[in-house]
C-alpha positions as a printed Julia matrix, in Angstrom:
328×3 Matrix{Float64}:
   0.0     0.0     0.0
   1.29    3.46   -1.17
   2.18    5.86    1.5
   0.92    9.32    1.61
   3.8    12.01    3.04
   2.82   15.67    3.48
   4.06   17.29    0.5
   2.52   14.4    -1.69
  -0.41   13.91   -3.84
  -1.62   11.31   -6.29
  -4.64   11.65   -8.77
  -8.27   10.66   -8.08
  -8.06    7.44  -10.08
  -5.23    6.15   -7.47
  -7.95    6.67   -4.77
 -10.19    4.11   -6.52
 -10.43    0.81   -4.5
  -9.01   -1.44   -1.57
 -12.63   -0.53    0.03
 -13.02   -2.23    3.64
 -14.72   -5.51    3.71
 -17.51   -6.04    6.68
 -19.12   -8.84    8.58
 -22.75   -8.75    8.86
 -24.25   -8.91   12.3
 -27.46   -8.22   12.98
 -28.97   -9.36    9.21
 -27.02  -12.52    8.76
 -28.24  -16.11    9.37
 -27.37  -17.34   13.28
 -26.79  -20.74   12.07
 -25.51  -20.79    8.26
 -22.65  -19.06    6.47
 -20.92  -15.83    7.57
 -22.1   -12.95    5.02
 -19.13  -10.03    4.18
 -19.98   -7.01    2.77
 -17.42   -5.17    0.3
 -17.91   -1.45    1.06
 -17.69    0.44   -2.85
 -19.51    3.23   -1.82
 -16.47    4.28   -0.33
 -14.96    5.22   -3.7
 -14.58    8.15   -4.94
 -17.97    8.98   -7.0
 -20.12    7.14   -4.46
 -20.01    3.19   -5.91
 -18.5     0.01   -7.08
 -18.32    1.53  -10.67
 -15.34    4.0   -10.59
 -13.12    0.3   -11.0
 -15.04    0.04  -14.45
 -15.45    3.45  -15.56
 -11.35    4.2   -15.06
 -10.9     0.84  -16.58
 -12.66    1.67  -19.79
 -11.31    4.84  -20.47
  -7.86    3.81  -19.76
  -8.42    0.91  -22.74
  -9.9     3.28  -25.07
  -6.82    5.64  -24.34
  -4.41    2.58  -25.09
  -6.45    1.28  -28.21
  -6.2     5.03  -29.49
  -9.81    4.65  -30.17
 -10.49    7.79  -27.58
  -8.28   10.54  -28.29
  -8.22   14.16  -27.07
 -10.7    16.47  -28.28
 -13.56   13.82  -28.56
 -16.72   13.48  -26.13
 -17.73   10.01  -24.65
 -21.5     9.19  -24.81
 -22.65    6.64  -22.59
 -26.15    5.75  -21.46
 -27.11    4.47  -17.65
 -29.74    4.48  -15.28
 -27.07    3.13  -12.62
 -23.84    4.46  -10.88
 -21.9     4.24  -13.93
 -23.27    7.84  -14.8
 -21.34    9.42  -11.87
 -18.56    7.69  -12.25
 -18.03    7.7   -15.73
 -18.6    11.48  -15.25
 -15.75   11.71  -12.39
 -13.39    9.43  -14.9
 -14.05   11.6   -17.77
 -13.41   14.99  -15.94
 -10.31   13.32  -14.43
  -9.57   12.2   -18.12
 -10.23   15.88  -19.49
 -13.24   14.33  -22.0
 -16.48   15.53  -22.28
 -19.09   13.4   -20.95
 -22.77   13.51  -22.92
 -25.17   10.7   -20.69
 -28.36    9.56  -22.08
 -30.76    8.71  -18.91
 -34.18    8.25  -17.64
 -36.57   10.09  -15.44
 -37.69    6.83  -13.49
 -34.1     6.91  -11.87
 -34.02    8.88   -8.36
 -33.76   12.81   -8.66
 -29.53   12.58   -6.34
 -28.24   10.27   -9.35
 -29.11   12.58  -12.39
 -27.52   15.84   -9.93
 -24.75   13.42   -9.41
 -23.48   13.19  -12.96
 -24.55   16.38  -13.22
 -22.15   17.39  -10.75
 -19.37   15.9   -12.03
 -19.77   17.59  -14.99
 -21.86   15.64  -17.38
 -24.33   16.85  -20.09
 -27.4    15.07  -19.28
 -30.21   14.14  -21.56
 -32.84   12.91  -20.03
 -35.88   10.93  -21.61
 -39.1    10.68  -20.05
 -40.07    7.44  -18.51
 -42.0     4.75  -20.07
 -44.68    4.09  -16.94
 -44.34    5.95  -13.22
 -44.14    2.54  -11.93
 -40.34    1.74  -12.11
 -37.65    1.19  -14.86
 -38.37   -1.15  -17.37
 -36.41   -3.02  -20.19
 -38.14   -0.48  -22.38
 -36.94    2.54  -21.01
 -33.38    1.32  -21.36
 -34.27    0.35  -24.98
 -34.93    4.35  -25.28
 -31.58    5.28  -24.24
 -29.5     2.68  -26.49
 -31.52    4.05  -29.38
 -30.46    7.93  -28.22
 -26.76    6.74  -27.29
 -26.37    5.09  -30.72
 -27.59    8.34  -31.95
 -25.14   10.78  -30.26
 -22.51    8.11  -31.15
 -22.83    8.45  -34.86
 -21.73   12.21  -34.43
 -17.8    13.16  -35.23
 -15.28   13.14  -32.82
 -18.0    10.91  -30.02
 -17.04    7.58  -28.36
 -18.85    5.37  -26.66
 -18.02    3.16  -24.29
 -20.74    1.12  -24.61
 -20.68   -0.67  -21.12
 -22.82   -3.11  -21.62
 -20.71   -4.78  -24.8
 -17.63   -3.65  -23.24
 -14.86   -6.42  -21.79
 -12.14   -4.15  -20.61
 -14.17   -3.46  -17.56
 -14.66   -7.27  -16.72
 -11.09   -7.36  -16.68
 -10.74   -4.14  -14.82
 -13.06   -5.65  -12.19
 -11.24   -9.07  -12.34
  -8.23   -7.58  -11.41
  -9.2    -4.87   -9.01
 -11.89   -6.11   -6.96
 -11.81   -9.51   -7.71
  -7.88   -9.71   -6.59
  -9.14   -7.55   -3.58
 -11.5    -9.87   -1.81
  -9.03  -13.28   -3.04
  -6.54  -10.82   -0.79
  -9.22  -10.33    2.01
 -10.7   -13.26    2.52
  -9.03  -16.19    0.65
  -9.98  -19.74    0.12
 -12.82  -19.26    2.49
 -15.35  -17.56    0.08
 -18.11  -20.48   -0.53
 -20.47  -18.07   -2.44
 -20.16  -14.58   -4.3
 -23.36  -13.17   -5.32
 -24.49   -9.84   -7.0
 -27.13   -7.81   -8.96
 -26.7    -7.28  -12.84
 -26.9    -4.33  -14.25
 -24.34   -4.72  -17.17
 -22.92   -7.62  -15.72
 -19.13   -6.2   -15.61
 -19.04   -7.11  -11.78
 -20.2   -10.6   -11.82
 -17.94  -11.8   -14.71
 -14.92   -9.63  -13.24
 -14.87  -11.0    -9.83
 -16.72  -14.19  -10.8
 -13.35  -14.72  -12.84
 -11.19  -13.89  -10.28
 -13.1   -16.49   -7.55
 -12.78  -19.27  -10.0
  -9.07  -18.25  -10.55
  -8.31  -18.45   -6.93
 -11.18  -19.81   -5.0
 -11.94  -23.39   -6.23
 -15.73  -24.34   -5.49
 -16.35  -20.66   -5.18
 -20.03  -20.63   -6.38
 -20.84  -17.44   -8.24
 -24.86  -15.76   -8.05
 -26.43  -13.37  -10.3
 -28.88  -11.06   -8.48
 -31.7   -10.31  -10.42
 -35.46   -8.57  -10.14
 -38.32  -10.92   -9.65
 -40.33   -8.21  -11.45
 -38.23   -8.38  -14.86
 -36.4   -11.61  -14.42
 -34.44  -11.61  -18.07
 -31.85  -13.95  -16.77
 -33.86  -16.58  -15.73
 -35.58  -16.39  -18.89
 -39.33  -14.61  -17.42
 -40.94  -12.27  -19.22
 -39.52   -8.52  -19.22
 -41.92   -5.74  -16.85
 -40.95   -2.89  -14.18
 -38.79   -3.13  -11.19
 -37.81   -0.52   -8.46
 -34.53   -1.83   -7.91
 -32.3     0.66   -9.43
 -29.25   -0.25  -10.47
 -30.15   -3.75  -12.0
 -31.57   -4.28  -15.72
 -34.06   -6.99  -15.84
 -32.28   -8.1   -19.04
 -30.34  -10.97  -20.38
 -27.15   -9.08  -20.75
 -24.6    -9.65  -23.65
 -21.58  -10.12  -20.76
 -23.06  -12.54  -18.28
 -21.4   -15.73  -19.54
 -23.22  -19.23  -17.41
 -19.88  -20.47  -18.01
 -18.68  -18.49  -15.15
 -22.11  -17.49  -13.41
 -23.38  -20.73  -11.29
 -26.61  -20.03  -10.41
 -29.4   -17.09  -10.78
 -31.5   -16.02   -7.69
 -34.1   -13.05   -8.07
 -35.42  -11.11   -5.42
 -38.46   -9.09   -4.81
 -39.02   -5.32   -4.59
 -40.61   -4.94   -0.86
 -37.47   -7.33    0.33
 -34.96   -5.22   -1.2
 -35.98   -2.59   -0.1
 -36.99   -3.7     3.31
 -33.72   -4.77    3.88
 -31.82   -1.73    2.61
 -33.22    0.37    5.38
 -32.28   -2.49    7.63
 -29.16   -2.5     6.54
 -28.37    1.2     7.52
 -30.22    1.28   10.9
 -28.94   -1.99   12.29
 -25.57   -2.27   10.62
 -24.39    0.91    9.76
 -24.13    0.59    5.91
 -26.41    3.12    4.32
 -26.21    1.81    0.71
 -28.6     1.49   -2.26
 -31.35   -0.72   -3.44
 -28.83   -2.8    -5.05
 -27.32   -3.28   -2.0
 -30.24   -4.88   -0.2
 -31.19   -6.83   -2.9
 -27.27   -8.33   -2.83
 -28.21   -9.33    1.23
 -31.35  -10.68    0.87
 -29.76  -13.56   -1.3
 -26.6   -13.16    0.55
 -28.54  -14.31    3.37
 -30.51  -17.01    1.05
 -27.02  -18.49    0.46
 -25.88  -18.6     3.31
 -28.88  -20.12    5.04
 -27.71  -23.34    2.59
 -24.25  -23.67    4.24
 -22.29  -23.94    7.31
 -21.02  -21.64    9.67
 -17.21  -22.47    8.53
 -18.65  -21.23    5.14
 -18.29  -17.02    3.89
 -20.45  -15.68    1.64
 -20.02  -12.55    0.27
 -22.01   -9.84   -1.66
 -21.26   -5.56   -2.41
 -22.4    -2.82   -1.38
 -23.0    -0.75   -4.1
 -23.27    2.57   -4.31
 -24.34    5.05   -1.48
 -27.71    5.25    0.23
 -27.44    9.1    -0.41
 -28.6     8.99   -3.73
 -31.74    7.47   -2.63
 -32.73    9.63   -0.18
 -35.86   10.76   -2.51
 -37.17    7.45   -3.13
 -38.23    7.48    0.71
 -36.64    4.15    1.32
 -35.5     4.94    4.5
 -38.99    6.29    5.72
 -40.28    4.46    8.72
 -36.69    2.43    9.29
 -38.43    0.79   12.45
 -41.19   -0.97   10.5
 -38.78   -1.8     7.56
 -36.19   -3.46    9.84
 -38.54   -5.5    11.9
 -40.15   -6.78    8.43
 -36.41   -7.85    7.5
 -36.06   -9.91   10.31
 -39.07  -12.02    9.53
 -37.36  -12.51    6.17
 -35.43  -15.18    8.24
């Protein structure tokens, strides 16, 4: 680990990563598996996606297919939006982001922040995101794309971030935790962070079993039929990344339980994360109900719980909490 001297500085990108890595307490089995939390709200745009956003400018740098001058166009209804902005004005590139209005008000002034142009379509039904809504914004990205002088980095055909999350974070918990990770699981939204740290686990970990976290409510994965979710962050789709060669098994999870457990999470354990986040726990905990108290199971924590703030899923944290616990 690099030391920092007074007199010293390094740029944001070197801030990116070796996030802490937390035991569950209160909203982990008493008799299965220990669940670990990795803690990637703690980089520097607020989530897990400043590994993959650095990662896949740095590649497009290399390849000399992103050169000075020219604006990256990206579309996301996730964290990649804020941290593709903070890579970009790190970078020096202009950032154009094709969104949606069904995604919570602190995201879009997020990217916004960072200094991305923002173009936001309306949303398909008041209801949730939906596969069609993201339909919307490929169509708009591809679009903006065509223009001179714009890149995209297309994150949901793009490998150099599974790579970037193989060897960051994947190489991160292997360094953590070891041999004694039974089960990995997490949502999908491109399905970068699976793959990455799915590859890494099957590198290191053998009999590591790798999850995909998907919504009940658009379960693509598991082959149901597409429809709205309020789990932002995830996609609902089959995703061109996700390869079963690597991915085990596929467990989706409700709205009312992610969310339940998301205000759980920050009132009984001290992680205020996303809705992501909770929906990573809940089948966390699933997992770990299956195996033995020698076993580890471990999940992410997103992105921050401070871009949610609107949604009003921490309203009523008492009620919430107690409902978790019920969830077994």
């Amino acid at each position: 680990m690099d030391v920092i001297r007074v007199g010293k500085s390094r740029s944001i990108d070197r801030a990116v990563g070796d996030t802490p890595l937390v035991r569950l307490r209160r909203h982990a089995p008493r008799d299965g598996a220990q669940v670990w939390v990795k803690l990637e709200y703690l980089n520097p745009s607020g989530s897990v996606k400043d590994r993959m956003a650095f990662a896949m400018v740095d590649h497009a740098e290399r390849s000399g297919a992103l050169r000075s001058g020219m604006t990256v166009v990206e579309y996301t209804g996730g964290s990649t939006g804020p941290a593709l902005a903070l890579a970009c004005r790190a970078k020096g590139y202009p950032l154009t982001l094709v969104t949606s209005s069904c995604f919570s008000r602190e995201r879009l002034e997020l990217m916004e922040a960072f200094g991305a142009r923002l173009e936001v379509l309306p949303s398909v039904t008041t209801a949730g995101a939906t596969p069609a809504d993201f339909e919307a914004m490929t169509k708009r990205a591809a679009e903006l794309t065509a223009r001179p002088d714009h890149y995209a980095t297309d994150q949901f055909h793009n490998q150099a971030m599974v790579e970037g999350y193989r060897t960051t974070l994947g190489r991160e918990l292997v360094a953590q935790i070891g041999g004694r990770i039974a089960a990995f699981c997490t949502g999908v939204g491109t399905g970068g962070t699976v793959m990455g740290v799915g590859l890494a686990l099957k590198e290191n970990v053998p009999g590591c079993r790798v999850v995909a976290v998907e919504p009940a409510g658009s379960p693509g994965l598991s082959g149901g039929a597409p429809g709205p979710f309020k789990i932002q962050g995830l996609t609902g789709m089959a995703v061109p990344l996700v390869d079963r060669a690597v991915v085990d098994d596929v467990e989706t999870v409700d709205d009312e339980q992610s969310l339940a457990m998301t205000a759980a999470l920050a009132v009984d354990e001290g992680i205020l994360a996303g809705i992501s986040t909770g929906a990573n726990v809940v089948v966390a905990n699933r997992l770990a109900q299956r195996l033995t108290p020698d076993d580890v199971v471990v999940t992410i924590a997103v992105d921050s719980g401070l871009k949610y703030l609107s949604t009003g899923v921490f309203g009523n944290t008492t009620e919430q909490s107690s409902f978790t616990d019920r969830l077994g």
